[in-house]
C-alpha positions in Angstrom: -28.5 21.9 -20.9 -25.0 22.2 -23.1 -23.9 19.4 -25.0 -21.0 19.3 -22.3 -23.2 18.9 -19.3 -21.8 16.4 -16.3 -24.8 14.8 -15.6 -25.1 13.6 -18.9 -21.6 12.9 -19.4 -21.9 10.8 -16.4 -25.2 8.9 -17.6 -23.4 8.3 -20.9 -20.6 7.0 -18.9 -23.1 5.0 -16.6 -24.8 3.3 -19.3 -21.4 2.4 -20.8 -20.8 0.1 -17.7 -24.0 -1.2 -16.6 -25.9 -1.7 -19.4 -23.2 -2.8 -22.2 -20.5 -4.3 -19.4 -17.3 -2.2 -20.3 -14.8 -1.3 -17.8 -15.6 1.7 -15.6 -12.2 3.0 -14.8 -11.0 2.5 -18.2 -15.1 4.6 -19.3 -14.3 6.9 -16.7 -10.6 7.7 -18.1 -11.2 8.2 -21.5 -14.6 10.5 -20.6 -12.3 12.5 -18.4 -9.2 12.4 -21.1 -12.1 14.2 -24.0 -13.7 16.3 -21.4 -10.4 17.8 -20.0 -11.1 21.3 -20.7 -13.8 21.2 -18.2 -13.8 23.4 -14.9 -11.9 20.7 -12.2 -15.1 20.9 -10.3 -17.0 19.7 -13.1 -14.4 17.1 -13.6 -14.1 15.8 -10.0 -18.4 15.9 -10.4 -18.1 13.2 -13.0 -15.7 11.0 -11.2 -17.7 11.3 -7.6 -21.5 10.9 -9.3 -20.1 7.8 -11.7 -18.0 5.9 -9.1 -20.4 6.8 -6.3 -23.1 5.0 -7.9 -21.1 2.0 -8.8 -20.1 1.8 -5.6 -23.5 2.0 -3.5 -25.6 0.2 -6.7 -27.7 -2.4 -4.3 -28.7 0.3 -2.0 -29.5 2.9 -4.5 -31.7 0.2 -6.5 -32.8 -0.8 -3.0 -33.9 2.4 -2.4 -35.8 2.9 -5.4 -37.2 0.1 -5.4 -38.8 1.5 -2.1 -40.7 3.9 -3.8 -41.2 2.2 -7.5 -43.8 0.2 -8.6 -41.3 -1.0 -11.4 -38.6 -2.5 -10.0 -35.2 -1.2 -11.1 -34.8 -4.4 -12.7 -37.4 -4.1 -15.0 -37.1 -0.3 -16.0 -35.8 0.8 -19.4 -32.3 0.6 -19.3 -32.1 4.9 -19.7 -34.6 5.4 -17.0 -32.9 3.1 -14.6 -29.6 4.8 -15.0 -31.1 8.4 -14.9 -32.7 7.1 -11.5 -29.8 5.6 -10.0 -27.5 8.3 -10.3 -30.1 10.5 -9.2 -30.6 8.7 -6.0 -27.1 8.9 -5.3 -27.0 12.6 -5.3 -30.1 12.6 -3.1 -29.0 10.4 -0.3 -24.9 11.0 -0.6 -24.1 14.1 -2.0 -25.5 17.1 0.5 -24.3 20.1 -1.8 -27.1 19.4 -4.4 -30.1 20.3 -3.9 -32.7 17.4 -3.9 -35.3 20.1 -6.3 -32.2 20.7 -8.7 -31.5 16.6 -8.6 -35.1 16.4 -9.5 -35.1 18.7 -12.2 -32.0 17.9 -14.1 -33.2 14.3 -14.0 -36.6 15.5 -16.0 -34.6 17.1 -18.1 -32.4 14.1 -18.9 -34.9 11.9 -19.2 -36.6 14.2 -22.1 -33.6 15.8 -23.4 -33.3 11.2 -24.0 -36.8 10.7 -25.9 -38.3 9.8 -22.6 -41.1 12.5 -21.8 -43.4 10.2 -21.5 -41.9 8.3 -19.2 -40.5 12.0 -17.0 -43.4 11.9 -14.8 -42.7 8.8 -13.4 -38.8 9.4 -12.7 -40.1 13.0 -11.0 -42.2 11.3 -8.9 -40.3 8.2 -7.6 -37.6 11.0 -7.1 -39.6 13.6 -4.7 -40.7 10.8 -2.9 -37.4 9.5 -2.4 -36.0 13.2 -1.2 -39.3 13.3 1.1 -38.5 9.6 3.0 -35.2 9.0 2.9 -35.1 10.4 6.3 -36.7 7.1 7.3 -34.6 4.7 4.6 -33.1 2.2 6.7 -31.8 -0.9 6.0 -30.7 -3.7 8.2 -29.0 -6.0 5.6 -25.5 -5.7 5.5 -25.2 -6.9 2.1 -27.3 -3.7 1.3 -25.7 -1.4 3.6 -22.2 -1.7 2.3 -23.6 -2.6 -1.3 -21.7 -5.8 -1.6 -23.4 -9.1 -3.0 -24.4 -11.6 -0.6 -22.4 -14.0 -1.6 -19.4 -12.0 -1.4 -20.2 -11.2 2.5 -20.7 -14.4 3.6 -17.7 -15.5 1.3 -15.7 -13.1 3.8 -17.3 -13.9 7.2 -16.2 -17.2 6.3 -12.8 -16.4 5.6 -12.0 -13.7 8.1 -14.7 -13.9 10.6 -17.8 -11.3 10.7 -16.3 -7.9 12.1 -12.9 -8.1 9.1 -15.6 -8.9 6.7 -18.1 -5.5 7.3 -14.4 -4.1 7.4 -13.6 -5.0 4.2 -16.7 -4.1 3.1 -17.0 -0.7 4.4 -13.6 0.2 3.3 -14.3 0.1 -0.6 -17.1 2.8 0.4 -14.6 5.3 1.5 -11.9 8.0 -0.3 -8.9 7.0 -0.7 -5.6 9.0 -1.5 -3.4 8.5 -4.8 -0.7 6.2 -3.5 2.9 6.6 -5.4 6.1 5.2 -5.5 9.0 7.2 -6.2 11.6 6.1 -8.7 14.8 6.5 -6.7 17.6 5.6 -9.3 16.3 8.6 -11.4 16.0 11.1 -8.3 16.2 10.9 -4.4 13.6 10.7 -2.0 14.2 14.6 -0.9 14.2 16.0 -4.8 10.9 14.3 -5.5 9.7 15.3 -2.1 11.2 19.1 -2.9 9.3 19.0 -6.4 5.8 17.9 -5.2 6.2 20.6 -2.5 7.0 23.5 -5.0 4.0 22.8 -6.8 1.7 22.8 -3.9 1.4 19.0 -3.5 0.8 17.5 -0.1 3.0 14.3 0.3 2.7 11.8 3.1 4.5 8.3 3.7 2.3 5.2 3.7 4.4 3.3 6.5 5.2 0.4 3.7 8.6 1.1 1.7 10.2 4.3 2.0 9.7 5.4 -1.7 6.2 5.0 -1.6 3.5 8.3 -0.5 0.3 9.3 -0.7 -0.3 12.7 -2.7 -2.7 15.1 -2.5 -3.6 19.2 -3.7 -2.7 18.4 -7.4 -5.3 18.8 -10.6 -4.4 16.7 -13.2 -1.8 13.9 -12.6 -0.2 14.7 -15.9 0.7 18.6 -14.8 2.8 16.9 -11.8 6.3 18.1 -12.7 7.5 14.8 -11.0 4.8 12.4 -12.5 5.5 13.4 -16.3 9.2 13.4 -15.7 9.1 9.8 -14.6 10.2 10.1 -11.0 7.2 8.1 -9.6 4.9 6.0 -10.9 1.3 5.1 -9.4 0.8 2.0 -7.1 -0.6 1.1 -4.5 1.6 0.3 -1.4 0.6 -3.9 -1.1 1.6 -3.6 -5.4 5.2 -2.0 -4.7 5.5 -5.0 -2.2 6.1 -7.5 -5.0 9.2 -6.6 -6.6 10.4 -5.5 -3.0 10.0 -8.7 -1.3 11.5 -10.4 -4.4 15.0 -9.5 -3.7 15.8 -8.2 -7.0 19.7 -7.6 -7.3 22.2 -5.9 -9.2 22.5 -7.6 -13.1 19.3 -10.0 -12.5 17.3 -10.9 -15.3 13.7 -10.1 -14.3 10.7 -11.3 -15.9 7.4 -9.9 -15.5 4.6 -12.2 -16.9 1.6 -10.2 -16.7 3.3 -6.9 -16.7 0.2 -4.5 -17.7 0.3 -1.5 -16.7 3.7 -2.2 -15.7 4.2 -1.0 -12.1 5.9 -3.8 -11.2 8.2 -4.0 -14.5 9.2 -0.3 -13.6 9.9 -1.3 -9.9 11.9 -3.8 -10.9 13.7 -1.6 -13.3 14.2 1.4 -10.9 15.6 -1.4 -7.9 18.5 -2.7 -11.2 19.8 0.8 -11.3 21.0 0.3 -14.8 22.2 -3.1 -14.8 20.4 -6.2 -15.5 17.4 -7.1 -18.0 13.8 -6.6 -17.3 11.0 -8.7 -19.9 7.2 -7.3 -19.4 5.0 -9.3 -21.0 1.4 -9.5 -21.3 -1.6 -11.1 -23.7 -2.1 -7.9 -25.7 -0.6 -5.3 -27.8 -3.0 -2.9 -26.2 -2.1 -4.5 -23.0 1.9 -3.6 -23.7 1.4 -0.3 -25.0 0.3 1.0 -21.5 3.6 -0.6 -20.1 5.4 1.0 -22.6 3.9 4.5 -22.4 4.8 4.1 -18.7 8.3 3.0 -19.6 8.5 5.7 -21.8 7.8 8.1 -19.7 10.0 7.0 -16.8 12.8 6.2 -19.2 14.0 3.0 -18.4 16.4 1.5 -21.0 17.0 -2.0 -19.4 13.7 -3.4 -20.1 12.1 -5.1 -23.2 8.2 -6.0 -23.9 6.3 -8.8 -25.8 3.3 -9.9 -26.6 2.8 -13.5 -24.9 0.0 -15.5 -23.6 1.6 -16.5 -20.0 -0.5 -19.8 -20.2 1.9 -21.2 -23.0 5.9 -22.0 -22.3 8.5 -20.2 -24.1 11.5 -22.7 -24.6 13.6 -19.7 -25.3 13.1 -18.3 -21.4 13.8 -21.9 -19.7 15.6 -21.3 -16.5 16.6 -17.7 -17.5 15.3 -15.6 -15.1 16.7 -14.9 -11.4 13.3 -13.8 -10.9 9.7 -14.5 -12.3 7.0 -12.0 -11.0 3.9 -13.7 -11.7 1.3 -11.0 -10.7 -1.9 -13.4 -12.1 -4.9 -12.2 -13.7 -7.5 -12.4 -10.7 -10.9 -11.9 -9.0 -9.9 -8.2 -8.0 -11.5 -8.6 -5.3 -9.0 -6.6 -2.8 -9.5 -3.6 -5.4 -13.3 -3.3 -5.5 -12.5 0.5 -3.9 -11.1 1.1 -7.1 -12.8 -0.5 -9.6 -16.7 -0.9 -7.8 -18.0 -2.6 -10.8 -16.1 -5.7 -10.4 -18.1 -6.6 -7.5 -21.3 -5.8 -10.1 -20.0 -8.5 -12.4 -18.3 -10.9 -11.0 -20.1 -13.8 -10.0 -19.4 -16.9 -7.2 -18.8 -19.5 -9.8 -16.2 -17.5 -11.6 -13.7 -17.9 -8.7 -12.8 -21.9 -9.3 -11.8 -20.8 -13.1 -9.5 -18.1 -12.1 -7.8 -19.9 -9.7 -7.4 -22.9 -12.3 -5.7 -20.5 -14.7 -3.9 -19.6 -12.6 -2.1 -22.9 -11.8 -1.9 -23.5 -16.0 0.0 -19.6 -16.1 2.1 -20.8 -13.1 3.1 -24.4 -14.7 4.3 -22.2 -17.6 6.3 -20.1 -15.3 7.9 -21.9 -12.9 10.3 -23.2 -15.6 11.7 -19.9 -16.7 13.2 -19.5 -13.0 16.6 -20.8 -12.9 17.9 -23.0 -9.9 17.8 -21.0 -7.1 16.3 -18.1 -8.5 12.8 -16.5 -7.1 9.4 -17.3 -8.2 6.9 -14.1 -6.7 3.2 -14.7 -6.8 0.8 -12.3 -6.6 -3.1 -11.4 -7.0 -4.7 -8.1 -5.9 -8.4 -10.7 -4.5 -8.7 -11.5 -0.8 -9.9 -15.2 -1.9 -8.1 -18.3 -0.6 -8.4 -20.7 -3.4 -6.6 -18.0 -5.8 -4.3 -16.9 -2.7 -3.6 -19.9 -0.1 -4.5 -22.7 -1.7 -2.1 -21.6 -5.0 0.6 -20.9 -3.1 0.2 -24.6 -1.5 -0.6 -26.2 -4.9 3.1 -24.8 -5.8 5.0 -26.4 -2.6 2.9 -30.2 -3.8 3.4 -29.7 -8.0 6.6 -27.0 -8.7 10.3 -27.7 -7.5 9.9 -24.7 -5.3 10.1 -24.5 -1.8 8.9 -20.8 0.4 11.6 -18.2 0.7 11.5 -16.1 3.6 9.7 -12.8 3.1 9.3 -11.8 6.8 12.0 -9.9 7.5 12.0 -7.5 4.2 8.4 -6.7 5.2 7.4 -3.7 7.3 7.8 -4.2 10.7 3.9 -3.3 11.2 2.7 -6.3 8.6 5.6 -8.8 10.4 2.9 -10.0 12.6 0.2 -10.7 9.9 2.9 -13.0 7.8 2.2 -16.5 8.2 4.3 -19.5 6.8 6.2 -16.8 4.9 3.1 -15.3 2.7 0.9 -12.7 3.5 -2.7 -11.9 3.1 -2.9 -8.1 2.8 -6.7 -6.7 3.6 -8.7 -3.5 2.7 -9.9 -1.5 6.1 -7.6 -3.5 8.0 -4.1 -3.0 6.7 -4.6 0.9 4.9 -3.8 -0.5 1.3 -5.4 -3.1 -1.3 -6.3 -6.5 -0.8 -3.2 -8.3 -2.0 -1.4 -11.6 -1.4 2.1 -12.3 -1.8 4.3 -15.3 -1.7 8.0 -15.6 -2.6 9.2 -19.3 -4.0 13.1 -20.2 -4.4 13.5 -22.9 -7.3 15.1 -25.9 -5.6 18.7 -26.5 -7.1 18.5 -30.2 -7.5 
């Protein structure tokens, strides 16, 4: 086994996430970032195996737990994680061989200071390749590896078929989405690059400047991407700024601006003119909007370090428009990020949606008369999505602006009392809400 073997890259990676809590996409990226020289095949091994088994986690330890006396729960933490990814190779990813799966798990688990302790994962293994013809499970919860609380949270919400919809949706591949900047280049040159390197474009049926991309390697070789024509987002994100009705010389101001996809829209839609503030809590948090600004080479936009909960006297009743994309459950992103469904839990919901309301208080008084307040979350939960926007008609000198017509004409339907609730499996994009607010002038 070589010291740059994916299986134990991944395990290292594994144990990052579920046994000390870090962020997977941000393990996953800086894994990938070190072990760049690898084969692409290795590479795109790594990503499947690691978010594969974040992604079906209660079935895999379901399944295990099948054939274990030990529950997974009570396994050393290096066994359990050899084990799971293991049992997501044998039951999801036919081109490896179960024997091989079996093997290179040994290995791991001695190549770890676990021989004694190999036996055991070869055996709970083999006799998980030999049944799992006859593995079936009839609780949805563990068939779509989502919490139970989650589900019913949804059924609840959206009714039982949109909730196994939802579900099922975070279990499936989904293509890069970008949105082309289109005051650096036109739709057809960025189109005409992507094509002359091979890349496979397609239009997402939401804005006109945003695709889906495929056929590429690394994102960083796309002659388009490291140019700053187009930046990544997903369609319901590239929404925001849109339906804000940014203008010629506005003064935008982007609250929680990280990893600035929205600053850049709103950039890219000024064409030169105008003012764009990112902020965000962190200095770590504004250096990925400004490696992104750097890279797309904006010049009309500025970035601080602010905590969005406090006011800023000096921003009172500046802005033309405040795009308050909140910090949020994530729940319309669990495709993307799997382990936020691992840590999240039911009770965490009320304090999110109560910070919220103290960001928004902060916020509302940087709009000026008139101007546009544009609240966001990427979480299909009504108390951070409904019942916010409603808290802002009762306790903010806002009233709803009409967003209806600037959406696409295929989400017009699905816009009620001018906000919509954007679904995964249902609409083709992230879970997102979005609500537009005009400052009353009096």
């Amino acid at each position: 086994m070589t010291k740059t073997d994916p299986r134990e890259i991944t395990l290292d990676i594994l144990l990052e996430v579920l046994e000390e809590g870090r962020l997977g996409h941000l393990v996953l990226n800086q894994a990938l970032l070190k072990y760049q020289y690898l084969e692409k095949q290795d590479r795109s091994f790594i990503t499947k195996l690691t978010e594969g088994t974040l992604e079906r986690l209660i079935l895999l330890d379901a399944a295990l737990d099948r054939f274990s006396k030990t529950k997974t729960e009570k396994m050393k933490p290096m066994i359990r994680t050899i084990l799971r990814m293991s049992a997501y190779q044998i039951l999801f990813m036919d081109r490896v061989p179960d024997a091989a799966v079996c093997n290179e798990a040994v290995k791991l688990a001695k190549k770890r200071k676990f021989q004694g302790l190999s036996g055991f994962v070869n055996g709970v293994l083999r006799t998980l390749s030999r049944e799992k013809g006859k593995l079936e499970f009839t609780d949805p919860s563990v068939r779509f590896s989502i919490p139970g609380w989650m589900l019913s949270m949804w059924e609840s919400d959206y009714g039982k078929e949109k909730a196994e919809q939802i579900a099922a949706s975070f279990l499936k591949e989904r293509p890069l989405t970008v949105r082309f900047n289109t005051s650096r280049a036109s739709v057809e040159e960025i189109l005409k690059s992507l094509e002359s390197q091979g890349i496979a474009a397609e239009p997402t049926g939401f804005l006109d400047t945003v695709y889906s991309i495929s056929g590429y390697d690394h994102l960083e070789a796309v002659e388009a991407f490291y140019e700053g024509l187009m930046t990544v987002q997903d369609p319901s994100s590239a929404l925001a700024a849109h339906l804000a009705g940014i203008k010629a010389g506005d003064t935008v101001l982007d609250i929680c601006s990280a990893p600035g996809g929205k600053t850049l829209h709103a950039a890219d839609l000024l064409k030169g003119t105008g003012r764009v503030e990112a902020r965000d809590l962190t200095e770590y948090k504004i250096s990925l909007v400004e490696q992104n600004l750097f890279r797309c080479g904006f010049a009309n936009v500025e970035t601080k370090v602010w905590d969005a909960r406090i006011f800023d006297p000096e921003m009172e009743e500046k802005a033309d428009v405040v795009l308050a994309d909140l910090p949020c459950s994530g729940l319309g992103i669990i495709g993307k990020k799997p382990d936020i469904k691992l840590r999240l839990k039911k009770e965490d919901l009320g304090e999110l949606a109560s910070l919220q309301r103290e960001i928004l208080s902060a916020a509302s008084r940087y709009v000026k008369p008139g101007g546009t307040l544009l609240y966001s979350t990427c979480t299909v939960d009504r108390a951070e999505n409904e019942e916010n926007a409603a808290w802002i008609l009762e306790n903010l000198p806002f009233h709803k602006k009409d967003i209806t017509g600037r959406l696409p004409g295929s989400l017009q339907a699905d816009c009620r009392e001018n906000q919509i609730q954007l679904l995964p499996g249902i609409h083709g994009c992230d879970g997102f809400f979005l609500a537009a607010f005009e400052k009353n002038r009096e």
